[in-house]
N, C-alpha and C positions, 0 to 999 in steps of 0.2 A: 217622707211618710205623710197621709195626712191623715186626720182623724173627723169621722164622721158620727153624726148623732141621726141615728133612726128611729121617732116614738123611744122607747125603752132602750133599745140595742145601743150601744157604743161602739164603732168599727174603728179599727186602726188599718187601714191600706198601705202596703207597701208594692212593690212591682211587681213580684209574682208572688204575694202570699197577704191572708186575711186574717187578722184576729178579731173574733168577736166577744162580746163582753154584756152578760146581762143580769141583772140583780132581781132576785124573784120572790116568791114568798113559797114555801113548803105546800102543797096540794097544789098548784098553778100546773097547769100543760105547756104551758111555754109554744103554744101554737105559731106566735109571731117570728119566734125564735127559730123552730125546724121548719118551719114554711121560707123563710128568709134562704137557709142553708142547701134547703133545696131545690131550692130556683139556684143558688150559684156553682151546684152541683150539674147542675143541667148546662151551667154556662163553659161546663171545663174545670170546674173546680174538683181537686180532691181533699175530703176530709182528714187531717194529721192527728191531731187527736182533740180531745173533750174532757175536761177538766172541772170538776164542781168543787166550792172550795166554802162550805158555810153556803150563803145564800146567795153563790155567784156561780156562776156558769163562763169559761171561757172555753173557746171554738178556734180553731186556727184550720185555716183551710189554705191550699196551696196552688197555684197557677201550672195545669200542665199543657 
């Protein structure tokens, strides 16, 4: 697995799957965030699910 820092985003890679991780403030769009998801959406990726937990957002996305 390795772990990636993007501006804000925190990625965890493993082989065929992606979690992302991002810590936001209440009113924000998180533009960087769904822009990111859907470039790897385009790449093959499927979205597993999305998760907000307080002021975090995790993303798990899946290699198909």
């Amino acid at each position: 697995m390795e772990k990636i820092e993007q501006g804000t985003l925190k990625i965890l890679k493993g082989d065929n799957f992606l979690t992302i991780k991002k810590d936001f403030d209440i009113g924000e769009w998180n533009e960087d965030l769904w822009s990111f998801i859907d470039g790897l959406i385009g790449k093959g990726y499927e979205l597993m699910s999305v998760t907000v937990q307080g002021y975090m957002v995790l993303v798990t996305l899946k290699k198909v």
